[in-house]
C-alpha positions as CSV (number, residue, x, y, z in Angstrom):
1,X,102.0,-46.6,-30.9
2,X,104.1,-44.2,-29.3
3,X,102.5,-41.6,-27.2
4,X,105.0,-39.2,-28.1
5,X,105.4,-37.7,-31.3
6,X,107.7,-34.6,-31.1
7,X,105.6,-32.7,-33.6
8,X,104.0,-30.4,-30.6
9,X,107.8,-29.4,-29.5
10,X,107.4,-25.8,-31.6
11,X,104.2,-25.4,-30.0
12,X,101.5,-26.0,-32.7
13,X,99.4,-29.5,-32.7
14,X,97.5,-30.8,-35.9
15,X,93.4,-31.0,-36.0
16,X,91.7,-33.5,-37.4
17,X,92.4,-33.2,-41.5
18,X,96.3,-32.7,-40.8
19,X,95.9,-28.8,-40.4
20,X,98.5,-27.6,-37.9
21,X,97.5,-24.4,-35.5
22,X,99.3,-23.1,-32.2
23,X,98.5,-25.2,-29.5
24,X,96.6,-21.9,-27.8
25,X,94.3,-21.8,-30.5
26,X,90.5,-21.7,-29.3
27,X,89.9,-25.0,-31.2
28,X,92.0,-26.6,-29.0
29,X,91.3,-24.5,-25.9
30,X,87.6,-25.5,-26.8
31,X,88.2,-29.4,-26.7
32,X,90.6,-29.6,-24.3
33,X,88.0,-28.2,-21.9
34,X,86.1,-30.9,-23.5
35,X,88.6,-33.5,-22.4
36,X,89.3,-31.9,-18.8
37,X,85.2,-32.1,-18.5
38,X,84.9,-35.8,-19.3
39,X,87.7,-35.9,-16.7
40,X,85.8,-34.1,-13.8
41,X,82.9,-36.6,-14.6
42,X,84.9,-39.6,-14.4
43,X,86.3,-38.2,-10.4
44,X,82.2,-38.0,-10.5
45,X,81.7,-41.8,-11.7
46,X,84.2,-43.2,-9.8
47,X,82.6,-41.9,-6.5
48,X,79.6,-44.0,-4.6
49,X,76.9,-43.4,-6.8
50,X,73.7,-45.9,-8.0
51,X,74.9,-48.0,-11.2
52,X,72.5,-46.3,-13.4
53,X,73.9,-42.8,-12.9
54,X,77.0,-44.8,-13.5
55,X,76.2,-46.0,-16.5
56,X,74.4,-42.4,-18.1
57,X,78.0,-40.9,-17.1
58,X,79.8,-43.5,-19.5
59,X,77.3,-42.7,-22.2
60,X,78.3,-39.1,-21.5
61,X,82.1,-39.6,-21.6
62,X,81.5,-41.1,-24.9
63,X,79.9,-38.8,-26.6
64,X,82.4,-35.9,-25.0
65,X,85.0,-37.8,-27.3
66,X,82.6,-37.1,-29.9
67,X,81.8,-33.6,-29.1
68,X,86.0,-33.6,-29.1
69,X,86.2,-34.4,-32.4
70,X,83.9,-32.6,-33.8
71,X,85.8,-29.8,-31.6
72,X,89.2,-31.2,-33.2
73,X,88.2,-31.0,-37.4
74,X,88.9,-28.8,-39.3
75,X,85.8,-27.4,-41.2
76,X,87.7,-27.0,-44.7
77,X,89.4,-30.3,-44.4
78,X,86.1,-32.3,-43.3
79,X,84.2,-31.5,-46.4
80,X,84.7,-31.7,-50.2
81,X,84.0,-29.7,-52.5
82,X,80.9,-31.4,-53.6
83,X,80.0,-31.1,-50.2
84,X,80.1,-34.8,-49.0
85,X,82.1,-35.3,-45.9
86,X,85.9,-36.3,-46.5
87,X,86.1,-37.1,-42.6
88,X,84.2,-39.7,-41.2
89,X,83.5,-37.8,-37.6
90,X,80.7,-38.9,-35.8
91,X,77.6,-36.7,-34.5
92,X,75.5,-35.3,-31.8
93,X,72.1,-36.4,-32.5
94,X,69.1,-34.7,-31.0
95,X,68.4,-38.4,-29.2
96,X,71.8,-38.0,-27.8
97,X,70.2,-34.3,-26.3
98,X,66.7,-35.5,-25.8
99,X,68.2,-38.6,-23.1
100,X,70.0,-35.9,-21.1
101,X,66.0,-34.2,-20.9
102,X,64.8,-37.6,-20.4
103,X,67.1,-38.1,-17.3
104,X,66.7,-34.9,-16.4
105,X,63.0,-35.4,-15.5
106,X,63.3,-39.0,-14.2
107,X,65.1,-37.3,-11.6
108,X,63.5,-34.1,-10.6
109,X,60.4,-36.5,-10.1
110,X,62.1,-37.5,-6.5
111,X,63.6,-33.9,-5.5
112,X,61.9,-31.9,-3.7
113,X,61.5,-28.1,-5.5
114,X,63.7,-26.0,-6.2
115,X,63.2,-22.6,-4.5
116,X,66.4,-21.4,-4.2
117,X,70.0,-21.2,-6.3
118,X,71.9,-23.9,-4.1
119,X,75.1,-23.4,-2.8
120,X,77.7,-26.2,-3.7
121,X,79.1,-28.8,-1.7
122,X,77.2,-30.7,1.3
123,X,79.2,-33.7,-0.1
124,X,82.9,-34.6,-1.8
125,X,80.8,-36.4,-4.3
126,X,78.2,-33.9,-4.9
127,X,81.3,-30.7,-5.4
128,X,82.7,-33.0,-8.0
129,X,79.5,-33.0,-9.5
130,X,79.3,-29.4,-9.1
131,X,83.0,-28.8,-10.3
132,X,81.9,-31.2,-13.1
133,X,79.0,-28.5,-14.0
134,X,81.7,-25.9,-13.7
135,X,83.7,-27.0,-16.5
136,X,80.9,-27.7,-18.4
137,X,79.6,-24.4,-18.5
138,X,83.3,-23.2,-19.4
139,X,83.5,-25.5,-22.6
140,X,80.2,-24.2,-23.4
141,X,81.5,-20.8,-23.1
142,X,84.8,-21.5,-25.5
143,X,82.6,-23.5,-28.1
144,X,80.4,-20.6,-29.0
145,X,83.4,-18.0,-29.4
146,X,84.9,-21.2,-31.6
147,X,81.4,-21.8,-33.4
148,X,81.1,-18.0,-34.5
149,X,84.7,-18.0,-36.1
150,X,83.8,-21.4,-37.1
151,X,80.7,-23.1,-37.6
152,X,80.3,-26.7,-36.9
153,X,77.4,-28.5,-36.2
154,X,74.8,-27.0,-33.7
155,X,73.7,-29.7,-32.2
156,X,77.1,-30.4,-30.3
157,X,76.4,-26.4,-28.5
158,X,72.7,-27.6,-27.4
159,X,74.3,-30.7,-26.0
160,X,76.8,-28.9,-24.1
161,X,74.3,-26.6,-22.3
162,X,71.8,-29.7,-22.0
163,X,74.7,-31.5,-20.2
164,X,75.6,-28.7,-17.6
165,X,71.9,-28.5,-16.9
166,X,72.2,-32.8,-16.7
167,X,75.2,-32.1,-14.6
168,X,72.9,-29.9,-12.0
169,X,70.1,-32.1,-11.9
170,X,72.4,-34.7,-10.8
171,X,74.2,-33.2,-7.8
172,X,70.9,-32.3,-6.6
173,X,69.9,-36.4,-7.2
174,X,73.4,-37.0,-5.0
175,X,72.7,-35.0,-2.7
176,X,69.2,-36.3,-2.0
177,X,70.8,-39.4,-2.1
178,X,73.5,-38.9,-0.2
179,X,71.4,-37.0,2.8
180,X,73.6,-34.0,2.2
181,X,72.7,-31.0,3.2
182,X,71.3,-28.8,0.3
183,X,72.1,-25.2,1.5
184,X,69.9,-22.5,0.0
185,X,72.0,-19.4,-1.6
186,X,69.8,-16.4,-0.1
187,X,70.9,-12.8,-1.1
188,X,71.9,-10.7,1.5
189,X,70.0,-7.3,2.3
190,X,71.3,-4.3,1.8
């Protein structure tokens, strides 16, 4: 397979269903934030962390690929008239949601509480993690201006926000881990 095509050259790129749309088009801003996110977590993965964090961050890239997909179809094109699916594109489940909750708690049980918003950094690892959270937010962000032009299926929208929160969680865990310091954001007074 050749990876390239020569069909982009006029600027314009085809969504899932053959549909062609400028390559600035909020579809494909929206999952090629995705794709820069499950990036950011691989930097994140690739870094001295415990296996099992690890291992939830490869369950996580996978499903971004399915969040990018679901991102990447084009509503008319994925559904028949009859309203059965003409695309077989897989989905965010509310399991997929409820481990990033699961994980969440698992790990808040060792931090110590949260008084503060927390400035980033302390740790290389822990500002990729934070830089991670970052682009998550921003993907969020584009997915709901897509999703009110668009529909598609909620579920991928709670798992975005789940995951930033996920992503938060877990530079506090690397931190903590890490013995980095966690340095408290306190306003100012005027």
């Amino acid at each position: 397979m050749k990876i390239y095509t020569k069909t982009g050259d006029k600027g314009t790129t085809a969504l899932f269903g053959g549909t062609r749309v400028p390559k600035h088009h909020i579809r494909i801003d929206s999952y090629g934030t995705v794709d820069e996110l499950n990036s950011h977590i691989g930097l994140v993965r690739d870094q001295e962390i415990d296996t099992h964090s690890k291992d939830i961050l490869v369950i996580i890239q996978n499903k971004l690929f399915t969040v990018g997909a679901i991102l990447a179809t084009d509503p008319e094109k994925a559904m028949l008239k009859s309203g059965k699916e003409r695309l077989n594109i897989p989905k965010i489940t509310e399991e997929d949601i409820k481990q990033l909750e699961e994980e969440m708690d698992k790990m808040n049980e060792n931090l110590p509480e949260m008084t503060h918003f927390v400035l980033p950094g302390g740790h290389t690892t822990v500002s990729y993690c934070h830089i991670a959270r970052c682009v998550c937010r921003r993907a969020e962000r584009l997915a709901t201006a897509l999703y009110e032009i668009e529909p598609f299926q909620e579920a991928t929208l709670k798992y975005l926000n789940r995951l930033s929160d996920y992503l938060f969680v877990l530079a506090r865990k690397l931190s903590y881990d890490l013995q980095a310091d966690e340095v408290k954001w306190i306003p100012e007074k005027m």
